[in-house]
C-alpha positions in Angstrom: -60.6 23.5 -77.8 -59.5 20.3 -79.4 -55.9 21.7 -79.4 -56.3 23.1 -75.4 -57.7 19.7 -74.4 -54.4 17.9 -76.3 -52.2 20.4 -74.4 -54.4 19.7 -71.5 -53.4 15.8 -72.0 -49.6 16.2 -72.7 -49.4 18.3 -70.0 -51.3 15.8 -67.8 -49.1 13.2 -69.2 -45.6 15.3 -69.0 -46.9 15.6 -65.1 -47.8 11.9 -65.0 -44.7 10.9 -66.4 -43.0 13.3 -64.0 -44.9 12.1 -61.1 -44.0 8.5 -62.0 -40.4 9.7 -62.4 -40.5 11.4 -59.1 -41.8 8.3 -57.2 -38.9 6.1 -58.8 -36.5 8.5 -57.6 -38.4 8.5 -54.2 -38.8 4.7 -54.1 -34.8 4.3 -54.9 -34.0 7.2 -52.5 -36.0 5.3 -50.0 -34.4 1.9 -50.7 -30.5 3.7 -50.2 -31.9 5.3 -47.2 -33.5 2.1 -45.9 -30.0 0.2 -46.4 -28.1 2.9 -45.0 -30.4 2.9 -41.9 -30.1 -1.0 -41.9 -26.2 -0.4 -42.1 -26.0 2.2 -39.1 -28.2 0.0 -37.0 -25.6 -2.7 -37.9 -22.8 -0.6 -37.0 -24.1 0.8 -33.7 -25.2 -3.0 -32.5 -21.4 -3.8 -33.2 -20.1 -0.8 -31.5 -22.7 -1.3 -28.2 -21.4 -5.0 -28.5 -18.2 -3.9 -28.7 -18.9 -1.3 -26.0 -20.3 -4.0 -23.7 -17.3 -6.4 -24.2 -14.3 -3.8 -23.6 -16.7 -2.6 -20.5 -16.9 -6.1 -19.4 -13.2 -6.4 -20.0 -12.2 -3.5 -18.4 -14.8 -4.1 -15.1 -12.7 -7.8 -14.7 -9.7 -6.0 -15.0 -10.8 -3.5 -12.2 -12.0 -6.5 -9.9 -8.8 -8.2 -10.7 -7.0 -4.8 -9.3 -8.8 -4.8 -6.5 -8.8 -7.9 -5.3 -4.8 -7.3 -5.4 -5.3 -4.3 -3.7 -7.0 -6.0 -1.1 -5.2 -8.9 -0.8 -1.5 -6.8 -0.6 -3.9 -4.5 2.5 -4.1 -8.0 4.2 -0.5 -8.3 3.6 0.5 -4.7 5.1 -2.3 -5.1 8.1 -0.8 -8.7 8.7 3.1 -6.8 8.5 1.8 -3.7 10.9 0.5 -6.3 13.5 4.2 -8.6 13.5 5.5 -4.9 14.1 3.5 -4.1 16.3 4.0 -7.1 18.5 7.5 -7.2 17.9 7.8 -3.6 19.5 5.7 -4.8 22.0 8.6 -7.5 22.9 10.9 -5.0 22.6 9.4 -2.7 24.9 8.9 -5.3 27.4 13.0 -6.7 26.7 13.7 -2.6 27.3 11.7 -2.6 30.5 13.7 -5.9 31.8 17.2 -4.7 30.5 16.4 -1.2 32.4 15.5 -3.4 35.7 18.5 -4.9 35.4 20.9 -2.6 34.5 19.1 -0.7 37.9 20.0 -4.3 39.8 23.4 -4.1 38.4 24.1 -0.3 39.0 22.6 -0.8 42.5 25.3 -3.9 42.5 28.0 -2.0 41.3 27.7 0.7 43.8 27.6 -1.9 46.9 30.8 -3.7 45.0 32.3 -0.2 45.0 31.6 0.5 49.0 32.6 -2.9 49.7 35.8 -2.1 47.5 36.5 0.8 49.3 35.8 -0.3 52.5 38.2 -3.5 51.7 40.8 -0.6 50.7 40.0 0.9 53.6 40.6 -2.4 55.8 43.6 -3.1 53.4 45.2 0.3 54.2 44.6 -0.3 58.1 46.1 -4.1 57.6 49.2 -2.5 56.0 50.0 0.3 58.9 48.9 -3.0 61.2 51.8 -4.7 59.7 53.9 -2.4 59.6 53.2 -1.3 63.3 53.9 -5.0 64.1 57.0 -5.2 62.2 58.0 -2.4 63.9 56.5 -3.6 67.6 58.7 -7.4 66.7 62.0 -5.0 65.6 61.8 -3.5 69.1 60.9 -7.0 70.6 64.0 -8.1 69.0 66.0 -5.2 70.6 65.0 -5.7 73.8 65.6 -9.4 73.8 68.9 -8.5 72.9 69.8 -6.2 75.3 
């Protein structure tokens, strides 16, 4: 029994031995694990910063866009109304130009009667003349005889 209970002890100081063994391994396994957590928490706090700061950057740089945008849709709206009025003018320069060009059709057509009846009065003055030419030849002939 002497010999079972000094197998017994070994053995229970083997296991001891192993035990403390074990929990040195387990304390350094927990340390390397505790620094790698530390160093993953490190890196995701720099990523989410770095996250946060290209997000930031990147939402500035959308405003920036859109205030552009917005400004240049001022711009167009501002361009479309100067068109818009100046087809307006136009539209109202068309309207008098077609008056007038009816005024001046409407002219021309009374200068072309009065033309024609001056032809008219011109052709009648001619045989007129010519009848009195011919009425002062005889005049002349009869004074002679």
């Amino acid at each position: 029994t002497a010999k079972v209970e000094t197998i017994i002890k070994d053995s229970e100081k083997e296991a001891k031995e192993h035990e403390a063994v074990y929990k040195e391994k387990m304390n350094g396994l927990e340390k390397v694990f505790d620094t790698l957590q530390q160093r993953i928490d490190e890196l995701q706090s720099k990523r989410k910063v770095e996250t946060e700061h290209e997000n930031k950057k990147e939402v500035r740089d959308l405003e920036t866009r859109l205030e552009k945008l917005e400004k240049d849709k001022v711009n167009i709206l501002r361009e479309k109304n100067d068109l818009a009025a100046e087809l307006d003018k136009c539209k109202i320069e068309v309207g008098k130009l077609m008056s007038e060009k009816v005024t001046l059709v409407t002219d021309l057509k009374s200068e072309q009667e009065k033309r024609s009846d001056i032809h008219e009065e011109s052709e009648n003055c001619v045989s007129l003349l010519a009848e009195h030419a011919k009425v002062q030849q005889e005049l002349k002939e009869v004074k002679l005889d």
